[in-house]
Structures are given as C-alpha cells and as structure tokens.
C-alpha positions as CSV (number, residue, x, y, z in Angstrom):
1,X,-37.8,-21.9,11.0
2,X,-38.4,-23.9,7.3
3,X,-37.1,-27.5,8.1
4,X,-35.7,-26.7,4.7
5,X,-33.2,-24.0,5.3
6,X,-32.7,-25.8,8.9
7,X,-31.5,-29.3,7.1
8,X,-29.5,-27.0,5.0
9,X,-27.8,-24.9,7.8
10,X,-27.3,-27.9,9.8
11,X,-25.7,-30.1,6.9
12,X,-28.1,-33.0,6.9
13,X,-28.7,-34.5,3.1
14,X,-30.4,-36.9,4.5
15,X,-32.9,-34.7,5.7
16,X,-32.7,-32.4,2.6
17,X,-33.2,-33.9,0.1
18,X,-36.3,-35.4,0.5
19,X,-37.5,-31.8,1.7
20,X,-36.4,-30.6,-1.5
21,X,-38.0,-33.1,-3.3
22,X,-41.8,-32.2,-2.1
23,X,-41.0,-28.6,-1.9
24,X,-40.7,-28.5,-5.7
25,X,-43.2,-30.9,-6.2
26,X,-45.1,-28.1,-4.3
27,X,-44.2,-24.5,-6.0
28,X,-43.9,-25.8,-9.3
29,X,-47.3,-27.1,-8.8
30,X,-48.6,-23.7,-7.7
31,X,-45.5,-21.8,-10.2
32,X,-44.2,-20.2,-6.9
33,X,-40.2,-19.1,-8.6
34,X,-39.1,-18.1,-5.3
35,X,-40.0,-21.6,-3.6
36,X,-37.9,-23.0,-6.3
37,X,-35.3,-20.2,-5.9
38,X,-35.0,-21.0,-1.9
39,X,-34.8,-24.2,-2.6
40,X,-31.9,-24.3,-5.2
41,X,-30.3,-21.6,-2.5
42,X,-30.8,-24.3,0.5
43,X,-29.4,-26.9,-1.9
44,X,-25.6,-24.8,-2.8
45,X,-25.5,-23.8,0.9
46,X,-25.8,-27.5,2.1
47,X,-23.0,-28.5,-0.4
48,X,-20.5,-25.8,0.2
49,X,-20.8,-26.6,3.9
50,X,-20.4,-30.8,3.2
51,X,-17.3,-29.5,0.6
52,X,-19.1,-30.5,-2.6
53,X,-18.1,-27.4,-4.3
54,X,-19.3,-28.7,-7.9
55,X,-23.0,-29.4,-6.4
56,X,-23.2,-26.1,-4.7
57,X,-21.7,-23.9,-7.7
58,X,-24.6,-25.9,-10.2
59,X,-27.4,-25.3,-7.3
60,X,-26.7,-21.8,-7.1
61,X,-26.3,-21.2,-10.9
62,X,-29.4,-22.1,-11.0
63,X,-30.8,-19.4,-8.3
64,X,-29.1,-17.0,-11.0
65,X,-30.6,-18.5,-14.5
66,X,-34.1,-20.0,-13.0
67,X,-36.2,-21.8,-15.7
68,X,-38.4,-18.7,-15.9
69,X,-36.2,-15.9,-16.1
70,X,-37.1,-14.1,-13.5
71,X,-35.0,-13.4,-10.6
72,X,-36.0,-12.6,-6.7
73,X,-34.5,-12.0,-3.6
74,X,-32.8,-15.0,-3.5
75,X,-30.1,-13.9,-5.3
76,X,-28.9,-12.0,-2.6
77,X,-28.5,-15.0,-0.6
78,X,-27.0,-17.3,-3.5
79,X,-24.3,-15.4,-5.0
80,X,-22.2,-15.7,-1.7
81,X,-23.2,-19.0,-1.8
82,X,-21.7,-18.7,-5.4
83,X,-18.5,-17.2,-5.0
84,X,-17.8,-19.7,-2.6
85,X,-18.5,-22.7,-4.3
86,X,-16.4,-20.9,-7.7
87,X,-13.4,-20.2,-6.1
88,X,-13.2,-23.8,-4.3
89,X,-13.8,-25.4,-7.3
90,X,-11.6,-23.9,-9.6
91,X,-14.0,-21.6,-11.6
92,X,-12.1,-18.0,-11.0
93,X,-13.6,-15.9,-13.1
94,X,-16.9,-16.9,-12.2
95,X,-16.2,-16.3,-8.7
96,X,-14.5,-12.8,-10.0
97,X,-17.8,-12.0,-11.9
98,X,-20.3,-13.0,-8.7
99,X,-18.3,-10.7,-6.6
100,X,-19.0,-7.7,-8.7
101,X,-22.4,-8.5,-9.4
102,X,-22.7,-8.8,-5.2
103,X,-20.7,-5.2,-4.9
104,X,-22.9,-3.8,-7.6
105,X,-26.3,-4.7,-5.8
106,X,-25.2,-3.9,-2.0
107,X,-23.6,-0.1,-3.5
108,X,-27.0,0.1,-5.3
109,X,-29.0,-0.5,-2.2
110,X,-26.8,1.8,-0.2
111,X,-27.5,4.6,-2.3
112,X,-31.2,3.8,-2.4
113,X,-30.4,3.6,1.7
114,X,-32.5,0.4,1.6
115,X,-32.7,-0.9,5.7
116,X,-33.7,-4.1,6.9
C-alpha cells in the first residue's frame, strides 16, 4: 500500500503532508501528471474525511484542471471525492455538474463493458 493513500485513508495530516510534499518534489521532477494527480486525489480525500470541505473541494479541482491539461484515471477517483466536498461546502451546482460528469463516464464504460 503507498504510505500516501494510507496517511490519506487513515486521516493523518501529519503524516500526509510531508508525504505530499516529496511526492511532488518527485513526479514533477520526473513530469509524472498522474503522481501529481494521486497526490491532489490523496490530498481532497484526507480533508473530506477531517471535515475540511473547502481544502478537499480545491484539492480535487485540481485533479480535474491539472497544470498540464491532461487528465488520467484519477478522475475517477476524485470526482466523488468532489461531489462530496461541493455539496458540504455549499457549492451546489458544482456538486450537480460532478455528478453528471461521474454518470456520464460510468454509462460510457458500461457500454464499452469495460471490467476491472
């Protein structure tokens, strides 16, 4: 398991944020957009599980508009992380529009009859 995601699941910013700190150091280093994507994912689940609804909802925006343009799987993980952190905070429509964007992609992959 990445100590990362661990910290993240288990709620320790303690532990987290120096973890995210050398992570990013890291895969910008090497340009590695899903190591940065993970990380800003690890980041909004942490703070939506501490009740920090405004931290989470920037961290994953940012899974969702990364530096680069270029998105990867880690949207799938980050727009729950999303509509949680939106509708806690106050920001409704952007919870609204995360939801359909979600639907949208796990219809898509139905149809394509994607399997894990």
């Amino acid at each position: 398991m990445d100590p990362l995601i661990l910290a993240a699941w288990r709620g320790r910013e303690f532990e987290l944020s120096p973890l995210v700190e050398a992570t990013l150091k890291d895969v910008v280093a090497r340009g590695e957009g899903s190591g940065v994507s993970t990380t800003q994912w690890a980041t909004a689940l942490l703070y939506n599980g501490l009740g920090q609804y405004e931290s989470a909802r920037a961290a994953a925006l940012q899974v969702l508009e990364p530096a680069d343009g270029r998105l990867d799987a880690t949207i799938n993980w980050a727009l729950p992380e999303l509509i949680e952190a939106a509708v806690r905070s106050g920001h409704a429509e952007l919870a609204r529009d995360a939801l359909k964007r979600l639907s949208e992609m796990t219809r898509r992959r139905h149809r394509l009859g994607a399997r894990d």
